[in-house]
N, C-alpha and C positions, 0 to 999 in steps of 0.2 A: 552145116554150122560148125566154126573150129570150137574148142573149147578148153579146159582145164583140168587138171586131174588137184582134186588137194590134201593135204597129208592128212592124216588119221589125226584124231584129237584137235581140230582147227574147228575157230567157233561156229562155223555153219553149220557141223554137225550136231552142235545143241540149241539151235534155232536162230543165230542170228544171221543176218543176210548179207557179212560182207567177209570177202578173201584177201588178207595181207598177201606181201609179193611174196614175204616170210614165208607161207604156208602151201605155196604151188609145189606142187610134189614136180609135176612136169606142164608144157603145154601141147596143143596139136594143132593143126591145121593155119596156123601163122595169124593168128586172130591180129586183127588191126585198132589201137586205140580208136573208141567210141564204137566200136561194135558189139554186136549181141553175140553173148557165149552160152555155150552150154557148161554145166558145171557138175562134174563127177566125182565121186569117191573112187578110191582104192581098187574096189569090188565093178568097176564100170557100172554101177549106178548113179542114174539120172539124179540131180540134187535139183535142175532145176535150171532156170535161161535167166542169166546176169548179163548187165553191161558193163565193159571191158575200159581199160584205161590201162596200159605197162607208165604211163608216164606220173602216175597217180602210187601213195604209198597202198591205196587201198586201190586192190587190181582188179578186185570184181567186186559189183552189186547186183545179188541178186533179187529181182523183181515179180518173179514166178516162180511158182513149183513144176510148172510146164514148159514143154517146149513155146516158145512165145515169142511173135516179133514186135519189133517197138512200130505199129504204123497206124492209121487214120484211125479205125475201130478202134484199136487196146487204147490210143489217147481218150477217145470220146468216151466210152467207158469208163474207166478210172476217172476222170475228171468227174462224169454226172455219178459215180458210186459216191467220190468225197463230197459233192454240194449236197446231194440227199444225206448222208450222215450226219453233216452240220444244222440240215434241216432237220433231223429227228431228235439231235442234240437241242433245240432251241437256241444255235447259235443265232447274232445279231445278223440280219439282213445288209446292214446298214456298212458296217467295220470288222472285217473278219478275217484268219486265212481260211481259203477256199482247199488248198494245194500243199502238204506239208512232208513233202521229201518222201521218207522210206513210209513213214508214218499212214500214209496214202499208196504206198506199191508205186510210185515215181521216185525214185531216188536220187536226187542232186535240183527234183521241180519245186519250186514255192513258187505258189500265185497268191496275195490280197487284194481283196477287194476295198473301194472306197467308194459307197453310193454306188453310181454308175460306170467307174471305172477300173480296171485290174493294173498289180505290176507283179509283173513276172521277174523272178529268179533263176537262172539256168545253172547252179554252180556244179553240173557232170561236163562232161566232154560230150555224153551220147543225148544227153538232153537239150546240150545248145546247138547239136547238129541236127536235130529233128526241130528246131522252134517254129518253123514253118506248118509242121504237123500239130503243134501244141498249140498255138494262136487258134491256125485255122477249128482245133476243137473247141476252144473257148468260145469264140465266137459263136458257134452252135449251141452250146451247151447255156452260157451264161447272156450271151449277146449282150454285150460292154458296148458304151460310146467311144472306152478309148482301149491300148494296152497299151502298157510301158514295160518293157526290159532295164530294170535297175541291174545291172550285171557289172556294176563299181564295185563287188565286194572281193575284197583279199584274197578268199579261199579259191576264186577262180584261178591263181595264179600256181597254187599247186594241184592241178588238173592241168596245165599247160595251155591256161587260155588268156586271152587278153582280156582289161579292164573295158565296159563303156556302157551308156546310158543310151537307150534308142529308141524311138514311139514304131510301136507295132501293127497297129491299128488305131485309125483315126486321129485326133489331134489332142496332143499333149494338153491336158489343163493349167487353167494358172491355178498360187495356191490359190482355197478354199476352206471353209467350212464346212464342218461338218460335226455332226452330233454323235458323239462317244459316251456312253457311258452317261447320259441325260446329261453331258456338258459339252457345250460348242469349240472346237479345236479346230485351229489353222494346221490343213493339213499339207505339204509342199511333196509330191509323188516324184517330182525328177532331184530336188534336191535336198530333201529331209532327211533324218537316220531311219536309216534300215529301209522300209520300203516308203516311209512316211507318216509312221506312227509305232509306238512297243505295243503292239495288239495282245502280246503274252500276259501283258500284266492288267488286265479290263476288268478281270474279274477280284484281283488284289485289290484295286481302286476304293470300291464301293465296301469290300469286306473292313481295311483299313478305316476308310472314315464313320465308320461307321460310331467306332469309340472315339471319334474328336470333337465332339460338340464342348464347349466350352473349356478345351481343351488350351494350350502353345502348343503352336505345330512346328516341328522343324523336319522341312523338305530336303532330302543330303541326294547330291548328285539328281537334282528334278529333272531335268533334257525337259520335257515338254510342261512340267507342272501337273501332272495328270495327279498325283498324291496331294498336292498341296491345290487345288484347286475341288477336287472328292472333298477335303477336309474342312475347306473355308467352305462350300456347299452344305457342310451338315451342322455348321452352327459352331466351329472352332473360335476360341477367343483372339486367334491371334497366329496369323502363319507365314513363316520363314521356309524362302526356299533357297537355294544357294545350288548354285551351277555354275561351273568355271564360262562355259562358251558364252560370247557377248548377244553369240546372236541367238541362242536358245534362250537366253536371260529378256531379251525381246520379244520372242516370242511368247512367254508364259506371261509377262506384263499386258502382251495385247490380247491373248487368250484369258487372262483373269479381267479387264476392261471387257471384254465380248460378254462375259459372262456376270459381271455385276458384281464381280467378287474383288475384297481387299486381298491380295498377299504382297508382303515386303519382300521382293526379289532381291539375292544377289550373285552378283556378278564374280565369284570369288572360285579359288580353290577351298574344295571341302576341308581337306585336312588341316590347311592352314586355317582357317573359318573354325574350325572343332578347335584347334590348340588356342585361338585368341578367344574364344566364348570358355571355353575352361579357364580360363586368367579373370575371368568377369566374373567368378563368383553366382551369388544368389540372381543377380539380375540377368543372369544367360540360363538360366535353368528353363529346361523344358518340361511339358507333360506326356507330350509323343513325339518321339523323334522316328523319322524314318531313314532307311538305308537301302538306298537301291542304285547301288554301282554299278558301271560297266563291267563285264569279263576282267579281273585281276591277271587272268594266264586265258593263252589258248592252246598251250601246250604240255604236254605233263611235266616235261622239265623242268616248268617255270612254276610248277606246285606251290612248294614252299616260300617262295617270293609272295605268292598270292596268299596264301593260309597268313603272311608278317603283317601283310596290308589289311586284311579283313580283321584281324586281331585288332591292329591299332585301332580302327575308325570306329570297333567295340566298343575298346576302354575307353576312348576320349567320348565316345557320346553317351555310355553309362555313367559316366560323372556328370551329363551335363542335365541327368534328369530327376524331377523333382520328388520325394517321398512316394509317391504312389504314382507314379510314371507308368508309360507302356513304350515298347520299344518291336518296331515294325520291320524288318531285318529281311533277306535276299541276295542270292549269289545265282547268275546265270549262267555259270562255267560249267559244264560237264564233266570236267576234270575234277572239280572239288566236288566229292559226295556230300550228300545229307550230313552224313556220321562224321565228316572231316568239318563240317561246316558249322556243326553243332558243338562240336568241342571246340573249336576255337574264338565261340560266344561263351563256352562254360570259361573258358580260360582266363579269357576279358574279363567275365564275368567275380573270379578270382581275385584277379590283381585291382578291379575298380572295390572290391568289399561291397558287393554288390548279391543278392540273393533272389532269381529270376524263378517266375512263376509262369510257365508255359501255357498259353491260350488257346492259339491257335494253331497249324500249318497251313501254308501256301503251295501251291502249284501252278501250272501252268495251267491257261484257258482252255475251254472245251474242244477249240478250234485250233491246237493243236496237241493232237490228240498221243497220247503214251504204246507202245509194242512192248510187251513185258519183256521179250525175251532180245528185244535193244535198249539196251540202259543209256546210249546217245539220243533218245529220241526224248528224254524225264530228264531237262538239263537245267529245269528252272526248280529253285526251292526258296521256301523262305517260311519264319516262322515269327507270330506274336508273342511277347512275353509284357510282364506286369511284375514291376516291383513289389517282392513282399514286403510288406510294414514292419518295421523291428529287427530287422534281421541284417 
């Protein structure tokens, strides 16, 4: 097995699993992108058998503390360890991830499920070269009608791999229904976002609607309507969602039709949507406004560009709510921490004259699950707050 040697003070020696190309002290044995490495310290101790990438900024992931090869058994394995955990978690049967990268000891793997069918994500070099080995464990483990490879996403393209969508096993579905979260959603597996639902946010859903019965809802950035559909579900007086895409704005119209619920979709940009409902005074005010943006940055460079945008879409919608308002809030960047993310609601919070009283925090769902000692793995946060009266 070649492997690596890597400097002293490089984060895998305080528990996290992966080696910048920065941190290779040397290498040995001429290791070939998507191969398995061993991974050594200084001292010629073992740290442990990663997969390998030179064409990747991130040159090893390690997946064991053992020597370990990536082949038929270690798939079937790790796959039935993560569906048994989701089972002891009472994750849903129905809408789940099964497969969540390092987070599971597959690092670059995501599998969801929908009912009867899975879609895989390969985003390593060593994961999309074994999919053969990964399908055929699924198949055993979970025995799906279908699989799908959604492997359209960007990040495969700094792993050195190409874009494409492929049926794995069995035959592609058309969309379909299916029940989330006690509400029926059209779900599209080869051409939806992400893999064909935000399964992170399932359990924000229900926690949110929970305070909008008789509420105005304003749904910011909906993609599927899943907040503003929770909300009209629990008894809201009155709910607005607004999404730029025409054709996500179609789909939450025939997902609130499926579902027997009123919401007033629109078809809009949010920010522009926020600055003309600010111009409207008393009759734009809401009671709960919600924020659930896409990624602002996905790079740390682009930090502060993200921290300007998350500010604005603060102030403009803390003005737009009424005396005793709640405000539902979320950033899935892994770049922006908690503490960056929170001060930049306090900030808003500032310039609106605005005096917030913290309720709740959000996370991600159980089905994907947190590694303390990888801080990319807790990418999602979000947090409730409530207008104090008088203040």
């Amino acid at each position: 097995m070649a492997g690596i040697v890597i400097k002293p003070r490089s984060r895998i020696l305080h528990g996290h699993d992966w080696v910048y190309s920065s941190e290779v002290l040397k290498a040995w044995g001429n290791p070939e992108p998507g191969s398995i490495i061993a991974v050594k310290d200084g001292k010629d101790r073992m740290l442990g058998s990663a997969i390998y990438n030179s064409k990747s900024q991130i040159i090893a992931r390690r997946f064991s503390r053992q020597r370990q090869e990536l082949d038929a058994d270690f798939f079937q394995r790790r796959i039935t360890q993560a569906v048994k955990y989701r089972e002891k978690r009472g994750v849903s049967a129905t809408a789940a991830r099964l497969v969540w990268s390092e987070s599971d000891g597959l690092p670059g793997l995501i599998v969801d499920r929908y009912g009867d069918h899975l879609v895989v994500q390969t985003l390593t070099l060593a994961m999309d070269m074994r999919l053969d080995l990964i399908t055929a464990a699924l198949r055993e483990v979970v025995k799906p009608a279908s699989i799908i490879a959604r492997n359209d996403a960007p990040v495969r393209l700094a792993e050195g791999m190409e874009q494409n969508v492929t049926v794995l096993h069995g035959e592609a579905p058309a969309p379909f229904a299916l029940t989330i979260g006690g509400l029926e959603f059209e779900v599209d597996l080869m051409r939806g976002q992400k893999t064909g639902f935000y399964l992170d946010q399932v359990d924000s859903y229900a926690a949110v609607a929970r305070h909008a019965q008789g509420r105005r809802v304003l749904d910011c950035f909906a993609n599927q309507g899943a907040f503003a559909l929770a909300c009209a579900k629990a008894g809201a007086a009155h709910v607005t969602a607004v999404e730029i895409s025409e054709d996500a704005s179609g789909n939450i119209r025939r997902n609130a039709e499926r579902n027997g619920l009123a919401v007033d979709v629109r078809a809009e940009n949010v920010f522009d949507f926020l600055r003309a409902a600010e111009l409207g005074g008393e009759r734009a005010q809401f009671d709960l406004v919600v924020l659930d943006p896409p990624s602002f940055t996905r790079s740390k460079g682009k930090v502060d560009d993200a921290l300007r945008g998350y500010k604005d879409i603060h102030l403009r919608a803390l003005k737009l709510l009424a005396p005793d308002g709640m405000l539902a809030t979320f950033c899935c960047s892994h770049h922006v921490s908690r503490e960056h993310f929170l001060g930049v609601i306090n900030e808003a919070a500032v310039d609106a004259k605005r005096t917030l009283r913290q309720i709740a925090t959000f996370s991600q769902s159980a089905d994907h699950p947190i590694i303390s000692t990888l801080p990319e793995t807790e990418y999602l946060k979000g947090f409730l707050f409530e207008l104090t009266p008088g203040r």
